[in-house]
GULUM-309272 format. One record per residue (C-alpha): x negated, y, z; residue number from 1. Coordinates in nm, 3 decimals, padded with zeros to 5 digits. Each point is the difference from the previous one (the first is absolute). Last residue first. Layout:
N
        px        py        pz     k
         X         Y         Z   NUM
...
This chain:
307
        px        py        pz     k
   -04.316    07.090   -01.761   307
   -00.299   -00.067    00.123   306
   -00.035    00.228    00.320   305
   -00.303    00.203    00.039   304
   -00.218   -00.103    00.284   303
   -00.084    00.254    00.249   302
   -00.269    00.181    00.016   301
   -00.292   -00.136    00.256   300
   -00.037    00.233    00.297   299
   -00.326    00.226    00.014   298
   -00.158   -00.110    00.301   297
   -00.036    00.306    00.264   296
   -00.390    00.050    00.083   295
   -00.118   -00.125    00.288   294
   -00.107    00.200    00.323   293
   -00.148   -00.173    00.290   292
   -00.395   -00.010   -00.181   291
   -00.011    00.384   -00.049   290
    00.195    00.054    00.355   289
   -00.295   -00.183    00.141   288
   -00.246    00.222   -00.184   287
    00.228    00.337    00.127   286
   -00.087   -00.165    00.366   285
   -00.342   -00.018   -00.051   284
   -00.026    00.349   -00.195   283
    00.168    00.130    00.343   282
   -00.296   -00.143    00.199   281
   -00.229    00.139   -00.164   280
    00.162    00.371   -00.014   279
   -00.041   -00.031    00.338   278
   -00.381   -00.135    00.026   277
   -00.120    00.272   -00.234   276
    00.214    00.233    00.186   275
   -00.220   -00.106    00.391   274
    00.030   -00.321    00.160   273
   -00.239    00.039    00.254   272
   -00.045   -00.220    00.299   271
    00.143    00.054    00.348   270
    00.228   -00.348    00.066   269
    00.287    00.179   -00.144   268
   -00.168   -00.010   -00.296   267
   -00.137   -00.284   -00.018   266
    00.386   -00.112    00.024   265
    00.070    00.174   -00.330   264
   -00.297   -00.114   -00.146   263
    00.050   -00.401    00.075   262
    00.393    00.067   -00.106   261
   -00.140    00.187   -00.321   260
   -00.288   -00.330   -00.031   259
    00.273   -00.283    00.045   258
    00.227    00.209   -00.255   257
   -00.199   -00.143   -00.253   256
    00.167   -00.357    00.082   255
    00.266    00.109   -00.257   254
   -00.195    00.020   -00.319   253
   -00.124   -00.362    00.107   252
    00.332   -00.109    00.072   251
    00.091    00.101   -00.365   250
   -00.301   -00.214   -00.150   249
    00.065   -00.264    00.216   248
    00.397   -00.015   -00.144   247
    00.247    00.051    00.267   246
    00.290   -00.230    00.127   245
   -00.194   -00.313    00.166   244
   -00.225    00.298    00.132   243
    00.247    00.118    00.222   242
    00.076   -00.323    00.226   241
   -00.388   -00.095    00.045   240
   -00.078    00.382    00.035   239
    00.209    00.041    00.243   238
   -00.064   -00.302    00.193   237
   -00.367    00.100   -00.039   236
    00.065    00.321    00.107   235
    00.197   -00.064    00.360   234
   -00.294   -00.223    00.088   233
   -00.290    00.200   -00.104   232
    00.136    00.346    00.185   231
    00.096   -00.266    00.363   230
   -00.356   -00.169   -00.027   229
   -00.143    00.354   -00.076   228
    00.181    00.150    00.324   227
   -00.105   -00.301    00.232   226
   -00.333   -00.025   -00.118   225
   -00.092    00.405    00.078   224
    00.161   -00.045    00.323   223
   -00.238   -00.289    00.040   222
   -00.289    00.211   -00.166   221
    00.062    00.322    00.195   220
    00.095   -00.156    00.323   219
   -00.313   -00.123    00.052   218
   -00.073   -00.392   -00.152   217
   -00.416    00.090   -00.077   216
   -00.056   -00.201   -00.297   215
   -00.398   -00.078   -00.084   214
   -00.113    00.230   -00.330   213
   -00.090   -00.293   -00.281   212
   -00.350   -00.070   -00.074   211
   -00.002   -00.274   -00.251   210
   -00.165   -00.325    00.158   209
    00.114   -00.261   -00.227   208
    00.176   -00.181    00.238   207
    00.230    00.316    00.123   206
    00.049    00.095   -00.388   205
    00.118   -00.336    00.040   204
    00.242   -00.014    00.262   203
    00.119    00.326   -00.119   202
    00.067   -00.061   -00.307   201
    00.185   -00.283    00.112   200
    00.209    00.154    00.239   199
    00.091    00.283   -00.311   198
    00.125   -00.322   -00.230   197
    00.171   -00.091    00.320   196
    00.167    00.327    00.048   195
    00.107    00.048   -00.372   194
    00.135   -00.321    00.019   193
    00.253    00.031    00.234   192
    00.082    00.373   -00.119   191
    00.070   -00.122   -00.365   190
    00.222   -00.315    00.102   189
    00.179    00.277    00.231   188
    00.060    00.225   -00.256   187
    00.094   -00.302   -00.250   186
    00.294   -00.120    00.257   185
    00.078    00.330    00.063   184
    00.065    00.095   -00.321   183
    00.202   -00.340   -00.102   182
   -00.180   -00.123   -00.358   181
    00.137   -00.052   -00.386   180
   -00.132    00.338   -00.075   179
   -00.304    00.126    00.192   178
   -00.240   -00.200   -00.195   177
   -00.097    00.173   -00.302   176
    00.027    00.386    00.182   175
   -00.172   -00.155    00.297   174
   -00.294   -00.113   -00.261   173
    00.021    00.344   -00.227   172
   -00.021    00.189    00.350   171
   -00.257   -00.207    00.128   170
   -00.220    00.100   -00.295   169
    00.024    00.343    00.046   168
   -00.108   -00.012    00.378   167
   -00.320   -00.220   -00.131   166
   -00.088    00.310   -00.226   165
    00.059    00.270    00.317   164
   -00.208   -00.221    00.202   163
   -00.293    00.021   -00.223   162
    00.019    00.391    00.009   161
    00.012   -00.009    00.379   160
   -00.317   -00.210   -00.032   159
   -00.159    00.242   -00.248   158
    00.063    00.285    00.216   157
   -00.088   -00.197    00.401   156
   -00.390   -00.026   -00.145   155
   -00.053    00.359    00.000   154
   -00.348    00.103   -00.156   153
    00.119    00.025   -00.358   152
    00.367    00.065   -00.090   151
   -00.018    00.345    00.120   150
    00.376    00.066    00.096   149
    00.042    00.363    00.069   148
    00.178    00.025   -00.353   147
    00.250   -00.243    00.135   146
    00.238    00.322    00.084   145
    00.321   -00.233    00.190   144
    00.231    00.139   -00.127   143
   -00.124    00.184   -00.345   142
   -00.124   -00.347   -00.109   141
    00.283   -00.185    00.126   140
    00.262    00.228   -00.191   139
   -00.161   -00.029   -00.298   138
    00.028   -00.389    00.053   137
    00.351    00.012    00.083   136
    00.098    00.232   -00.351   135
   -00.265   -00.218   -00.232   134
    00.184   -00.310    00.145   133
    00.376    00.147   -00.076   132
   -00.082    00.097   -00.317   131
   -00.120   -00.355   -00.103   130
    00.353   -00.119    00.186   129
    00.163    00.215   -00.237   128
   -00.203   -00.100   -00.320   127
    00.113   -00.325    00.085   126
   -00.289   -00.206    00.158   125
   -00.131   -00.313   -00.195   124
    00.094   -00.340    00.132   123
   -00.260   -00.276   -00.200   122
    00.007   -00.198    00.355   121
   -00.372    00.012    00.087   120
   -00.132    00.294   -00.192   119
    00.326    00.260    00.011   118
    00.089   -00.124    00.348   117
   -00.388    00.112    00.124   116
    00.022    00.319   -00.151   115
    00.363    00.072    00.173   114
   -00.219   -00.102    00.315   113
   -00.300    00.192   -00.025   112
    00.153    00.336   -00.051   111
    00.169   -00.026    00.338   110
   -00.248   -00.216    00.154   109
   -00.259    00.305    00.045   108
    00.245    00.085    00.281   107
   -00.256   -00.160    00.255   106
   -00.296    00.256   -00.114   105
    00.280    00.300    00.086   104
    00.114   -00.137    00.317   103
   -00.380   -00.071    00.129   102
   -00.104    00.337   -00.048   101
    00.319    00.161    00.136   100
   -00.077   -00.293    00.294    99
   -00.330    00.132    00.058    98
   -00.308   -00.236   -00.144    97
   -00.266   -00.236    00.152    96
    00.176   -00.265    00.208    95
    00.327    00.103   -00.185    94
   -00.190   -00.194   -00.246    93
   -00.016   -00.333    00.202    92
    00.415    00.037    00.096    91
    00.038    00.040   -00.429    90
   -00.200   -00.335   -00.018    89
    00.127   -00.163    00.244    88
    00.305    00.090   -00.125    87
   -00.020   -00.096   -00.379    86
   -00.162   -00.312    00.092    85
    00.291   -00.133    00.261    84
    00.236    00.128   -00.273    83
   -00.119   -00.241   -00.253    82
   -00.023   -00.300    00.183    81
    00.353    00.095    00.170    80
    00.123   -00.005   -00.357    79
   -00.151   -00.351   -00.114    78
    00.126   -00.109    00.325    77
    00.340    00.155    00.019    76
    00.072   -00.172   -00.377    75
   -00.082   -00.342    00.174    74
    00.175   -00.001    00.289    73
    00.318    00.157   -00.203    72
   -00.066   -00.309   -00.240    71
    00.033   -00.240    00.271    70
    00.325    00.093    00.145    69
    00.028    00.201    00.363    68
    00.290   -00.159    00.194    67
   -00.268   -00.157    00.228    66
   -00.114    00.350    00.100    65
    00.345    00.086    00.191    64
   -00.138    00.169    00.288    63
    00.255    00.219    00.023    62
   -00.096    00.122   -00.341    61
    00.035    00.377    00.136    60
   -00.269   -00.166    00.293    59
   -00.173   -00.117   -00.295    58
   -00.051    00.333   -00.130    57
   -00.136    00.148    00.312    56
   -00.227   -00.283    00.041    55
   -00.123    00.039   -00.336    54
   -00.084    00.376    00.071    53
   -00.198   -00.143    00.311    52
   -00.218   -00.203   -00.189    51
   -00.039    00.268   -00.260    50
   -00.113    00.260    00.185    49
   -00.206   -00.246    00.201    48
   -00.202   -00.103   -00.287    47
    00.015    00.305   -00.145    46
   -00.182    00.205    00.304    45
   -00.223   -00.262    00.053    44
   -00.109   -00.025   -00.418    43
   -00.044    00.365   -00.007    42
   -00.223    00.059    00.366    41
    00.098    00.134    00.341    40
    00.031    00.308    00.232    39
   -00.050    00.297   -00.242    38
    00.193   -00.171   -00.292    37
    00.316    00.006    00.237    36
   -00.075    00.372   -00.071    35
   -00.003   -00.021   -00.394    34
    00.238   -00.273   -00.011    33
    00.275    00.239    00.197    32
   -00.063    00.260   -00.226    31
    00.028   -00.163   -00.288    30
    00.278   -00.181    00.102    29
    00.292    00.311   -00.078    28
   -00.033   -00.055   -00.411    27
    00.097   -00.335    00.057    26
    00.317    00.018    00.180    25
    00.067    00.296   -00.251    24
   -00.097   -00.222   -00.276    23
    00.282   -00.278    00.133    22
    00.262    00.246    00.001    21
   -00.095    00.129   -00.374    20
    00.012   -00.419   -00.082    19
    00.370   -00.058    00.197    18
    00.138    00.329   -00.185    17
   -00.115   -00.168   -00.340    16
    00.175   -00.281    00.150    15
    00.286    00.163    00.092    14
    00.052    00.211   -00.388    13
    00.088   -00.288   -00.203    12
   -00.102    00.033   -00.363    11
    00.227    00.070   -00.181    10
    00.004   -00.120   -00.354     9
   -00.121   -00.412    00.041     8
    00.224    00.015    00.379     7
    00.300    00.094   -00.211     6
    00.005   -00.216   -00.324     5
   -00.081   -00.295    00.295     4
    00.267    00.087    00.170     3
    00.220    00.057   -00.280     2
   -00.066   -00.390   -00.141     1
């Protein structure tokens, strides 16, 4: 009875930790897609991303894949089905678009998300967490300056647009099946199928023709491989542990920081960040704040003795 009274009015602070660790691991891939980009096409890249992110998992498995129940299978598919679309999408715009560009377009899924609770599971925002979204989204806009985006002759926009609405709704599926399952277990389930969903896409886009760039293994794209493989790994156990304790809409709020981390190390990497982008990134964080803090509930008086 006091647990749960505790964990329903404080929210534990780890796996909020676990999700802002998981957007810094993202925020620092753009980069690294973007040049492994140079060598090879999307659905190569996240094939073997993936393939040798589930490796890495199973190895922390030891191999145990037996263990793995039948509903964990089948919650990692429906997610990995999801997330194989949203990044071969988001690795097809970054074809097309710098990684600010790309980091701003991806973030769409903040607002989209607590939108997308409201309509499918009748969850409407607090007036905090509604703060909160207006704060991270502000922040985006002055980030990553989307006004240079022309939405008309470049293709890799709308895509990176699309997989910004497919990212929000694998947060509301991970968010629905996370409890009841072992992180690693569903990270893993989720990487395994991920890859083969990205095989097949490739097999057939293969078939059909499409003209996809041929992969040239140089040390770019295999160190390129290695580091994503090890960045999607470590997050989806994260977020498969952290997101049985935070609400989609929160996580949402909270993935934001993708874009600051993306900026920060864009940055470093010799592009301009600028006050505009600053002052962006400090919104962000005061729009995660916004959705952290609760208000204090008002203690219920106590009963009056009958005498």
């Amino acid at each position: 009875m006091h647990k749960s009274t505790l964990e329903t009015h404080h929210q534990p602070i780890m796996p909020v930790l676990a999700l802002v660790l998981a957007t810094f691991f993202w925020g620092s891939s753009f980069i690294t897609v973007g040049s492994a980009l140079e060598y090879t096409n999307p659905l190569t890249l996240v094939m073997l991303r993936f393939g040798v992110a589930a490796f890495f998992v199973l190895l922390m498995l030891k191999g145990r894949i037996a263990d793995i129940p039948k509903r964990t299978w089948k919650a990692g598919a429906a997610c990995a089905f999801l997330i194989y679309l949203g990044y071969t999408t988001n690795a097809a715009g970054l074809m097309t678009l710098q990684s600010s560009e790309s980091g701003f377009l991806t973030a769409l899924y903040v607002p989209i998300t607590p939108l997308l609770v409201w309509v499918v599971f009748g969850k409407a925002p607090t007036k905090g967490a509604v703060f909160g979204v207006m704060m991270a989204f502000a922040g985006l806009v002055l980030l990553a300056n989307p006004f240079t985006l022309s939405f008309s002759n470049n293709w890799g926009e709308w895509v990176t647009i699309l997989s910004a609405l497919i990212s929000a709704v694998e947060i509301m599926v991970v968010g629905r099946v996370a409890p009841g399952t072992q992180a690693r277990q569903l990270a893993f389930t989720q990487l395994f199928f991920t890859a083969v969903f990205a095989a097949v896409g490739l097999a057939v886009a293969t078939a059909a023709g499409v003209p996809l760039k041929e992969t040239t293994f140089n040390t770019t794209v295999v160190g390129g491989i290695l580091w994503l493989a090890v960045i999607v790994a470590f997050v989806q156990v994260l977020l498969s542990w952290a997101q049985r304790y935070v609400p989609a809409s929160r996580a949402a709020v909270i993935f934001a920081m993708e874009s600051v981390f993306a900026a920060i190390i864009g940055w470093f990497a010799g592009e301009s960040l600028g006050t505009a982008g600053i002052i962006g990134g400090v919104l962000i964080v005061g729009g995660i704040l916004c959705g952290e803090i609760r208000p204090p509930r008002r203690k219920a008086a106590p009963k009056e003795l009958s005498s």
